[in-house]
VEXVORO-630168 format. One line per 10 residues: number of its first residue (from 1); their letters; for each residue x, y, z of N, C-alpha, C. Coordinates in nm, 2 decimals, padded with zeros to 4 digits. Layout:
N
NUM = A = X Y Z X Y Z X Y Z  ... $
END
This chain:
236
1 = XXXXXXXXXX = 00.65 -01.48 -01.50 00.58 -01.48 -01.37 00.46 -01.39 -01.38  00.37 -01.43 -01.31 00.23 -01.32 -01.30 00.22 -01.23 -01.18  00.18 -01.10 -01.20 00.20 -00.99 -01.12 00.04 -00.97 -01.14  00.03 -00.84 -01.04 -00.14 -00.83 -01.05 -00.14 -00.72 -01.16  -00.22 -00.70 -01.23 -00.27 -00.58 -01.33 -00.39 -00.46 -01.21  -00.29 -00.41 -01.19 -00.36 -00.31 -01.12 -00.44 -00.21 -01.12  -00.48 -00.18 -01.26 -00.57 -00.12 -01.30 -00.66 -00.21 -01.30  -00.67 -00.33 -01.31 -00.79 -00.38 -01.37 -00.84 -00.52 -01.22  -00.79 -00.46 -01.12 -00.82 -00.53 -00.99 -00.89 -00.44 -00.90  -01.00 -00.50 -00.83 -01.04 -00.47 -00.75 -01.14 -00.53 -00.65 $
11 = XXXXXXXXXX = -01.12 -00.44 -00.52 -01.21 -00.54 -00.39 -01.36 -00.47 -00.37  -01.45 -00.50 -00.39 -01.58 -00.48 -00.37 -01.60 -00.57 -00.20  -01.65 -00.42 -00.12 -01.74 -00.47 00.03 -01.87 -00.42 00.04  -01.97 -00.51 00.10 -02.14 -00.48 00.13 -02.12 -00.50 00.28  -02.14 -00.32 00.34 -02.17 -00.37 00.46 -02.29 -00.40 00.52  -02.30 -00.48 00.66 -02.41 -00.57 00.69 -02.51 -00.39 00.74  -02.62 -00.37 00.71 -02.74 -00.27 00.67 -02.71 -00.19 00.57  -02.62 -00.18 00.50 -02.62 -00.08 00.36 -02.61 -00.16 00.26  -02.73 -00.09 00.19 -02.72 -00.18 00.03 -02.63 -00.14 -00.04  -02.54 -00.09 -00.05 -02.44 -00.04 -00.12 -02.31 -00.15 -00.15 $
21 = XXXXXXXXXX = -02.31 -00.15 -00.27 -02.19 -00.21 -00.31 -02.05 -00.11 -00.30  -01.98 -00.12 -00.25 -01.84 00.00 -00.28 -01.73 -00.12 -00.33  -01.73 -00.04 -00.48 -01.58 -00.13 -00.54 -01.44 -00.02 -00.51  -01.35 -00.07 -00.49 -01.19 00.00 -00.45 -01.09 -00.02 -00.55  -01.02 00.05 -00.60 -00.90 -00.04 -00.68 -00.80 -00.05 -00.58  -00.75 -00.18 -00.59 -00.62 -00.23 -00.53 -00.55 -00.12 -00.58  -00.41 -00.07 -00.48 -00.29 00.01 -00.50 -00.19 -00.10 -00.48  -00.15 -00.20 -00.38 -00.06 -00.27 -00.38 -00.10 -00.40 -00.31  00.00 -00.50 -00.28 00.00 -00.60 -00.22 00.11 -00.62 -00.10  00.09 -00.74 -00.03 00.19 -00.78 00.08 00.19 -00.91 00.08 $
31 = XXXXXXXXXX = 00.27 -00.99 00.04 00.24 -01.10 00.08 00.35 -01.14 00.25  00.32 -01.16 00.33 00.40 -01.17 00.44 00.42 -01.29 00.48  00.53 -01.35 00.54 00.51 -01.47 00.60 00.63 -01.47 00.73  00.55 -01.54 00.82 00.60 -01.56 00.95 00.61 -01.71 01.02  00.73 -01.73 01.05 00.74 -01.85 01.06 00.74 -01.98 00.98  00.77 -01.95 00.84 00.71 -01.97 00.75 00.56 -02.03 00.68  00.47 -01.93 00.78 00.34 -01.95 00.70 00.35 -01.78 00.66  00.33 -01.81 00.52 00.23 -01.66 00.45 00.09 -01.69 00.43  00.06 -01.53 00.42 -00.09 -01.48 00.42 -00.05 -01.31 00.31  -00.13 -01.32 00.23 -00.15 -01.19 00.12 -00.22 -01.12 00.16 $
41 = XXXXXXXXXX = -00.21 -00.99 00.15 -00.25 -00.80 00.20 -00.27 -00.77 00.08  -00.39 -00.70 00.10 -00.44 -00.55 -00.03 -00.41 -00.45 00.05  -00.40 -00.36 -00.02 -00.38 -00.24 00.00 -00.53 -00.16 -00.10  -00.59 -00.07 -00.09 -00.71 -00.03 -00.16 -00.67 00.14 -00.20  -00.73 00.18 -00.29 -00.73 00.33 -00.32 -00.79 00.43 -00.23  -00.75 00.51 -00.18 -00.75 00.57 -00.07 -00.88 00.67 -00.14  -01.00 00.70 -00.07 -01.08 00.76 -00.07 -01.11 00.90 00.06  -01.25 00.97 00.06 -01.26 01.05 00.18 -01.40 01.02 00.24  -01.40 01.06 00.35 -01.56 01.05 00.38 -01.64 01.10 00.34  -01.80 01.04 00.28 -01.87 01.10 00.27 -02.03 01.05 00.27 $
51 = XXXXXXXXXX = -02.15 01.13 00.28 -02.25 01.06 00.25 -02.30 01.01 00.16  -02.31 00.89 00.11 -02.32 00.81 00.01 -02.49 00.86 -00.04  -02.46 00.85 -00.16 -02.64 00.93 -00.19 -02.72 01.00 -00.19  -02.64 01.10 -00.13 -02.69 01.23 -00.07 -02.75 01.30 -00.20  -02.84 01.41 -00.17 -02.89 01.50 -00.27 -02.79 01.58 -00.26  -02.73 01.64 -00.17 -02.64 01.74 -00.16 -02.56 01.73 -00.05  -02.41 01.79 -00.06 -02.37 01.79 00.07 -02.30 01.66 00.08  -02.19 01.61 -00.03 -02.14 01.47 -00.03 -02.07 01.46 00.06  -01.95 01.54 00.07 -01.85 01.52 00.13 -01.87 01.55 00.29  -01.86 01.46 00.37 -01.83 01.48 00.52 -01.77 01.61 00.58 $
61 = XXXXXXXXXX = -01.82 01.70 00.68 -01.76 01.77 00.74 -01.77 01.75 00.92  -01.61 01.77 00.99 -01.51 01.73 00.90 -01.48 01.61 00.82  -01.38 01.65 00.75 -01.37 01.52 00.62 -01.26 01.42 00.70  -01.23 01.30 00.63 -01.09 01.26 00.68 -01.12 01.17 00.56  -00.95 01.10 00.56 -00.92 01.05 00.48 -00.95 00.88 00.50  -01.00 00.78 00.39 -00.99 00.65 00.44 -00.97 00.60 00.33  -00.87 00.43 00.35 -00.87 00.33 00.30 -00.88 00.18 00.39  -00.87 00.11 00.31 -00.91 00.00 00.40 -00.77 -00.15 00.31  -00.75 -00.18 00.44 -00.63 -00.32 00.42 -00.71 -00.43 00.45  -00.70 -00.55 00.31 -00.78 -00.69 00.36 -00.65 -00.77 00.34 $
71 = XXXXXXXXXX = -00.67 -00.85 00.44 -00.65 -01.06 00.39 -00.74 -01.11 00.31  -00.76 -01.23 00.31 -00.88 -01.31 00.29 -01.00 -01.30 00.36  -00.96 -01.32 00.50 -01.08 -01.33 00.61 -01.08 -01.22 00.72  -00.98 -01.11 00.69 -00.94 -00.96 00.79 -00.96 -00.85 00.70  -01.01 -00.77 00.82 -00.99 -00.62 00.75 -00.98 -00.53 00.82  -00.91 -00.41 00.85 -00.90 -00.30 00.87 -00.92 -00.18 00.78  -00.95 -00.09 00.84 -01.02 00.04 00.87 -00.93 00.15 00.87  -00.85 00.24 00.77 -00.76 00.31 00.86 -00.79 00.46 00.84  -00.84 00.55 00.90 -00.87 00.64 00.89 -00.79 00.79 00.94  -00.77 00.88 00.88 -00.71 00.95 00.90 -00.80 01.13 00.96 $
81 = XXXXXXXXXX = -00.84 01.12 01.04 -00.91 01.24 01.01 -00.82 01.34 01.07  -00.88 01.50 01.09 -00.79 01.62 01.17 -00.88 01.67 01.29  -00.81 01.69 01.38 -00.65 01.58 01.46 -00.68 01.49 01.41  -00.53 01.42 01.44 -00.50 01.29 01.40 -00.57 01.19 01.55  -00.59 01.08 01.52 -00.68 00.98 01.61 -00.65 00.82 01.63  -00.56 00.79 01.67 -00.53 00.62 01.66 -00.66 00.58 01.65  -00.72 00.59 01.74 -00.80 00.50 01.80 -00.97 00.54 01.64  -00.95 00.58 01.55 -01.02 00.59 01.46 -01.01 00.46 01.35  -00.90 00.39 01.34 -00.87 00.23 01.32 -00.97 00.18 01.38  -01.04 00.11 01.27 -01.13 -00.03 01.31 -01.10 -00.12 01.24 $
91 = XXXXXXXXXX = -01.05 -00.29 01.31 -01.00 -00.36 01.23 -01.08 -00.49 01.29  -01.11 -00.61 01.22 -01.16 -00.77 01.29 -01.19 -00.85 01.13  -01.24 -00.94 01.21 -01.26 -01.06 01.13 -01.35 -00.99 00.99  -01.35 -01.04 00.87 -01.46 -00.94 00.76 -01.63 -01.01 00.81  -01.61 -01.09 00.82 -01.78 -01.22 00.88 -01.86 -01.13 00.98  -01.79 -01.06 01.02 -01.83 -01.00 01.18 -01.86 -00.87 01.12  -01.81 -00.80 01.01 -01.84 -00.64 00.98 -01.97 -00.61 00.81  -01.89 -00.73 00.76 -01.94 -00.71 00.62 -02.06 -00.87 00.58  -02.13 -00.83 00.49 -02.25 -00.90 00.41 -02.13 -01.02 00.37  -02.04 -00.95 00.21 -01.93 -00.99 00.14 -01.85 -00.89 00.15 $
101 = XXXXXXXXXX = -01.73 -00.93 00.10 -01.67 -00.90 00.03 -01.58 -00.97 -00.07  -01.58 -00.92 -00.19 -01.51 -00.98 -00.33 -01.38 -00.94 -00.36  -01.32 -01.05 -00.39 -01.21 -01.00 -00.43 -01.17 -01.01 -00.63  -01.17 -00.93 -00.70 -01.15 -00.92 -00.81 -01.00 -00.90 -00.90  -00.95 -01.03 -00.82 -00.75 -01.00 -00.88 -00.72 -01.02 -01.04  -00.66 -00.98 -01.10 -00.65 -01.01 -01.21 -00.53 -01.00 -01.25  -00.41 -01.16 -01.26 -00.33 -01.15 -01.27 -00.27 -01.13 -01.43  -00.15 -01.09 -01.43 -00.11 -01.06 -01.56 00.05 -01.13 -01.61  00.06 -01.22 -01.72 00.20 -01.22 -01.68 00.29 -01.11 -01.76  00.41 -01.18 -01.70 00.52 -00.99 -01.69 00.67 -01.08 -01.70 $
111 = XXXXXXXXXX = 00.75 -00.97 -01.73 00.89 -01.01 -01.78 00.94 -00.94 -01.66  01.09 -01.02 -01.63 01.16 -00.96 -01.54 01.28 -00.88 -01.62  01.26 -00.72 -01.55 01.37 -00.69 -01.58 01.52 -00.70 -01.54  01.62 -00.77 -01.61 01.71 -00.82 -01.54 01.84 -00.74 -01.53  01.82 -00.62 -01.57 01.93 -00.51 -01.60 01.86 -00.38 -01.57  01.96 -00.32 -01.55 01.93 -00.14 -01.57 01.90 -00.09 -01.73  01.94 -00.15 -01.81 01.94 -00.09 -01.94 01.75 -00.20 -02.01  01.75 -00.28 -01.92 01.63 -00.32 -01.98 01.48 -00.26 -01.91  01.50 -00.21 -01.80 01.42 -00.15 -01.71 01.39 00.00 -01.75  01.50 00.04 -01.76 01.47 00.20 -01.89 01.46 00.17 -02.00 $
121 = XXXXXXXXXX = 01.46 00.06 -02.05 01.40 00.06 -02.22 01.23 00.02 -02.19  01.19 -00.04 -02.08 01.04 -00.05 -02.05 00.97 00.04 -02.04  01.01 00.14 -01.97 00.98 00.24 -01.94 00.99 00.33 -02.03  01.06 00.37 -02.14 01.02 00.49 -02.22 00.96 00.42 -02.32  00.98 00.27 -02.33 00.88 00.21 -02.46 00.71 00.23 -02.36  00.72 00.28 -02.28 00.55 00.27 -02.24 00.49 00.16 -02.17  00.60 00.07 -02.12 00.53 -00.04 -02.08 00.48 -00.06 -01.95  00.39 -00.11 -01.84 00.33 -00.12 -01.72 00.45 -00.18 -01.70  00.47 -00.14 -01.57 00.61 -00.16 -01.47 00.55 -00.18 -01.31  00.56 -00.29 -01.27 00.57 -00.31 -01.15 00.68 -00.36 -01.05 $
131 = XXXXXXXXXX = 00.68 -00.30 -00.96 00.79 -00.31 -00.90 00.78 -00.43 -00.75  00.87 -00.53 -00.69 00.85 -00.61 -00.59 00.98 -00.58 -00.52  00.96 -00.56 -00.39 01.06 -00.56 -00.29 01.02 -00.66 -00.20  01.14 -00.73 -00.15 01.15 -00.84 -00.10 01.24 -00.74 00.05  01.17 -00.78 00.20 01.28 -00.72 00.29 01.24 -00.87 00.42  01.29 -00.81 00.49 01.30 -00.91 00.60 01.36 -00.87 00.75  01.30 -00.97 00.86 01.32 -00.91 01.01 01.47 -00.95 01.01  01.52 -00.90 01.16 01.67 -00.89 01.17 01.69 -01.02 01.22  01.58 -01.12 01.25 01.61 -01.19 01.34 01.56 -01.35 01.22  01.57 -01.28 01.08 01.45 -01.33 00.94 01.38 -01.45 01.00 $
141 = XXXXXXXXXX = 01.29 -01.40 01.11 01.17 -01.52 01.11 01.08 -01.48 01.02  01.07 -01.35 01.00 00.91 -01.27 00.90 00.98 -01.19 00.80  00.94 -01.26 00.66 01.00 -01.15 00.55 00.88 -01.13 00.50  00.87 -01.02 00.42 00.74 -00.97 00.31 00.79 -00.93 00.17  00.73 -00.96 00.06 00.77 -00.98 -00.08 00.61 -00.83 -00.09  00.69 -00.74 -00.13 00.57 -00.60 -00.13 00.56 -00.54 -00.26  00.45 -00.57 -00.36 00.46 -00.58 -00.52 00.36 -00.40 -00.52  00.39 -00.35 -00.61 00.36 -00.23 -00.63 00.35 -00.18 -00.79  00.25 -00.06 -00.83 00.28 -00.05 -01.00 00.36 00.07 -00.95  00.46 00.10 -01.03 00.55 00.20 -01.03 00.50 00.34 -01.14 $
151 = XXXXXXXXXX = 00.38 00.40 -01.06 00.36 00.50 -01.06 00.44 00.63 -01.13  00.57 00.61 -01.09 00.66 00.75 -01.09 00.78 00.66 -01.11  00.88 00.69 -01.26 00.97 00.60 -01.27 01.08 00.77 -01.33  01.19 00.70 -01.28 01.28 00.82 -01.31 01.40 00.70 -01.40  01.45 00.79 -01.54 01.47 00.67 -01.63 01.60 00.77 -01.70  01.73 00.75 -01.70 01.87 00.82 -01.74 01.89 00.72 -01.85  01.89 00.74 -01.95 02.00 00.71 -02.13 02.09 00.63 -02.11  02.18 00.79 -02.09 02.33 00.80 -02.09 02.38 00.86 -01.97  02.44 00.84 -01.90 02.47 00.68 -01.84 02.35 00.63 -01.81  02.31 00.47 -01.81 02.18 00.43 -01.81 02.20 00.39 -01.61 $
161 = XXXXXXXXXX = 02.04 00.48 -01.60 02.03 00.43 -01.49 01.87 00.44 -01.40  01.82 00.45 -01.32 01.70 00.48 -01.31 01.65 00.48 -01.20  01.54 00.52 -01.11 01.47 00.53 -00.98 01.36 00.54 -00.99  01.29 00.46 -00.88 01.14 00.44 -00.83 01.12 00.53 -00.74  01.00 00.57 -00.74 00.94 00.66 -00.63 00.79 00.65 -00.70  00.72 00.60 -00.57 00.59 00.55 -00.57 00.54 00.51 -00.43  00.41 00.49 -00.45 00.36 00.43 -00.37 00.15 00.54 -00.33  00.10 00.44 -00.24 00.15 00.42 -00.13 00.16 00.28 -00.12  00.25 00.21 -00.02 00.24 00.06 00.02 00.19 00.01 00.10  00.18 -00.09 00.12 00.17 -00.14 00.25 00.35 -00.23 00.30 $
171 = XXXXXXXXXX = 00.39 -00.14 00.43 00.50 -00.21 00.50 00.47 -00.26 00.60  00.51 -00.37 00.66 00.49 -00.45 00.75 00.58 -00.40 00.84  00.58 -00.39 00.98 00.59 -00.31 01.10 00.67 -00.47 01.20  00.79 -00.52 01.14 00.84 -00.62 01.17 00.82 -00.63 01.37  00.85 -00.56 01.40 00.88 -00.49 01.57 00.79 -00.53 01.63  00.64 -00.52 01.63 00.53 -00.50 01.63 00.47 -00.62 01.71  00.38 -00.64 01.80 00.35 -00.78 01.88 00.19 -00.75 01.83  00.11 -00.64 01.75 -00.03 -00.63 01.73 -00.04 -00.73 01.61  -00.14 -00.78 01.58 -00.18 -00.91 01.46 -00.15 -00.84 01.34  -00.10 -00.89 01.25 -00.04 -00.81 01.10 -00.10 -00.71 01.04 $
181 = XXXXXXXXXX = -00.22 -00.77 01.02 -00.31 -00.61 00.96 -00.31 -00.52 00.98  -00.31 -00.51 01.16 -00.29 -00.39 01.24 -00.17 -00.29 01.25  -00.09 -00.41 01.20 00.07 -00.34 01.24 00.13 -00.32 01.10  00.06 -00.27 00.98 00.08 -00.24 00.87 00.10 -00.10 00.89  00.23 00.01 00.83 00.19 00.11 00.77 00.22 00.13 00.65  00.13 00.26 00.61 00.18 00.29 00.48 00.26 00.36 00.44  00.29 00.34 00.31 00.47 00.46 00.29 00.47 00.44 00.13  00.56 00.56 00.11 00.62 00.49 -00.04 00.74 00.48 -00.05  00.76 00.43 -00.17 00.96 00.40 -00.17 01.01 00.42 -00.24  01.13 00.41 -00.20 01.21 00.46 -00.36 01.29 00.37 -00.35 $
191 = XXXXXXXXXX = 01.40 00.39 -00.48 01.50 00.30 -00.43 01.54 00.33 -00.62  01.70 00.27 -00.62 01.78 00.28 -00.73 01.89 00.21 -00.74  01.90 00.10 -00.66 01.99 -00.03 -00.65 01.90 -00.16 -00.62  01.95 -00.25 -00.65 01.86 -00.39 -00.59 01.87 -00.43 -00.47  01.99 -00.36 -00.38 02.04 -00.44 -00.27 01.92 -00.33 -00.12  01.86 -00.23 -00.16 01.82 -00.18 -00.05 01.70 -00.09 -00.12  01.62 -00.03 -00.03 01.49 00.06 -00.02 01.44 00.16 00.05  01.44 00.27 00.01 01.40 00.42 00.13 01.31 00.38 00.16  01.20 00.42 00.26 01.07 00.45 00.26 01.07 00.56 00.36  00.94 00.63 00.31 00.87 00.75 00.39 00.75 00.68 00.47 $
201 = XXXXXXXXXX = 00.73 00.70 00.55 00.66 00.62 00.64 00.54 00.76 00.65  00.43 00.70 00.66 00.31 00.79 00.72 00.31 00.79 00.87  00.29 00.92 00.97 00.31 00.90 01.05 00.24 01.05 01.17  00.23 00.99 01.27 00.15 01.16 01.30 00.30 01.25 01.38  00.24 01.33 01.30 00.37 01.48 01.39 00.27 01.58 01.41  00.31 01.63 01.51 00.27 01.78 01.55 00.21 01.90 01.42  00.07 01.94 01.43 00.06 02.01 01.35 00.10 02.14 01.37  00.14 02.21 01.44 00.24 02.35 01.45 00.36 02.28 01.51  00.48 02.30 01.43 00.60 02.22 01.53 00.63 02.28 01.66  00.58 02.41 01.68 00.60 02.49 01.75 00.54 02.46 01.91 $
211 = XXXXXXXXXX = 00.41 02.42 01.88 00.34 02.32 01.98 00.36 02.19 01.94  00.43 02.09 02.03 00.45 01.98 02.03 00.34 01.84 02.09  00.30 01.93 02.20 00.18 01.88 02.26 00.06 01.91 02.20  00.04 02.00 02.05 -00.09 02.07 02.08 -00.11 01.90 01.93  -00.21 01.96 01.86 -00.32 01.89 01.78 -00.21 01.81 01.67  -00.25 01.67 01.64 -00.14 01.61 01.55 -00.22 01.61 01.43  -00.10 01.58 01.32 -00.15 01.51 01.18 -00.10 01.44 01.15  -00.16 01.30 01.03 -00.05 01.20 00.99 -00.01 01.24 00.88  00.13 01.24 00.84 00.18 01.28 00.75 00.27 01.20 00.70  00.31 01.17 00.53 00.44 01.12 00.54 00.61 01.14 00.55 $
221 = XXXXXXXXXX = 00.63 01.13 00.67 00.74 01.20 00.65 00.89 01.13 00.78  00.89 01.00 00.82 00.96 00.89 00.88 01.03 00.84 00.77  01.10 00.86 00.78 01.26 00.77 00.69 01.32 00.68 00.74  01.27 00.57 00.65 01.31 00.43 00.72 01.41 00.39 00.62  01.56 00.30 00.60 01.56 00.23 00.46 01.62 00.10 00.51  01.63 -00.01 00.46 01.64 -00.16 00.48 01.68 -00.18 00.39  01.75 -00.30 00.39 01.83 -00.40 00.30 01.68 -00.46 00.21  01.73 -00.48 00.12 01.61 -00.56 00.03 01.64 -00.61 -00.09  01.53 -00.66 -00.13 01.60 -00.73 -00.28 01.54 -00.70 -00.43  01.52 -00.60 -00.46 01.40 -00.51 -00.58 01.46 -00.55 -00.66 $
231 = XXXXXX = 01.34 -00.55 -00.79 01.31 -00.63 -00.91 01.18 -00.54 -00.99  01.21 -00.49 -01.11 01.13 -00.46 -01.20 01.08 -00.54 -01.29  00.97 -00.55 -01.27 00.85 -00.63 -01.39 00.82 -00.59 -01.50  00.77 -00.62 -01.60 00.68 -00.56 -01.71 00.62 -00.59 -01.81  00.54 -00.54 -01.86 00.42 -00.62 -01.97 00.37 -00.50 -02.05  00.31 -00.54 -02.16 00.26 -00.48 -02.25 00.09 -00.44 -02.15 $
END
């Protein structure tokens, strides 16, 4: 089967008055489907604000953090600055914000690991390891198949055994009545069985716990875990 080579993918956007090209590397994917129509999600490398070109003085003050989630024909905006800010999300059609944007996928094919003892022989032979979790609504009108490189692999001999912890993802926000892009968070996962999946959910909490009401930040730190169906990939 072909998985994406994630090092060697990426989404280039030109927005409409800047000549600037900005390329991103893909971090993951989503492919979602609802009702049974699917639609595929990027996920991009998370960058910070800054002024592009500057002589001096790159980095934005204050700074915050951004990446950006596409479809084909959607994109969102997700920004994180301090305090934390919902309303700092910008998301619409890409026709309406951007010149282009490219998309540069480059798929790779890959072996499935079909064991625990073949998934830790990938992994200390050195090999790119991607990981796909399959989850689904309670009610399975909308499942998402969520493909990831496995970053951080934890890999036991004797007794053979092993765990993911990676990310970040994109999870789909099943609950949610906002259009998909919107209702994406991010998280990473772990997991060390096929049948289920932690995730850490990004999320805003209180920046002094002590004040509850005073100034937030988003952090990861929501523990979600779901039934699922995980599968390790891999290729030279």
């Amino acid at each position: 089967m072909d998985v994406l080579d994630y090092s060697r993918s990426f989404i280039t956007f030109l927005s409409k008055g800047v000549a600037n090209n900005a390329r991103i590397q893909v971090e993951a994917r989503c492919e979602l489907t609802v009702d049974g129509i699917a639609e595929e999600y990027w996920l991009v490398a998370s960058c910070k604000s800054e002024d592009t070109f500057a002589e001096r003085n790159l980095f934005k003050v204050p700074n915050y953090d951004f990446c950006m989630i596409y479809s084909r024909d959607k994109y969102r905006m997700h920004r994180v600055p301090f305090p934390y800010d919902p309303s700092a999300m910008d998301a619409g059609p890409i026709k309406e914000r951007f010149v282009k944007v490219d998309f540069a996928l480059k798929p790779v094919a890959a072996e499935l690991c079909e064991h625990d003892e073949a998934a830790v022989a990938a992994s200390l032979a050195g090999k790119i390891l991607i990981g796909r979790t399959e989850i689904w609504s309670e009610d399975n009108t909308r499942r998402a198949v969520i493909e990831y490189p496995v970053k951080t692999m934890n890999a036991h001999e004797e007794p053979v055994y092993f765990q993911v912890d990676t990310g970040p993802i994109l999870l789909p926000d099943f609950a949610s009545e906002r259009p998909a892009i919107e209702a994406f968070e991010l998280a990473f996962i772990a997991w060390n069985v096929p049948e289920w999946a932690e995730f850490v959910v990004q999320d805003a909490v209180p920046a002094c716990p002590e004040m509850p009401a005073g100034p937030q930040v988003c952090h990861y730190s929501r523990i979600q875990v779901m039934d699922a169906r995980n599968e390790i990939w891999a290729y030279d």
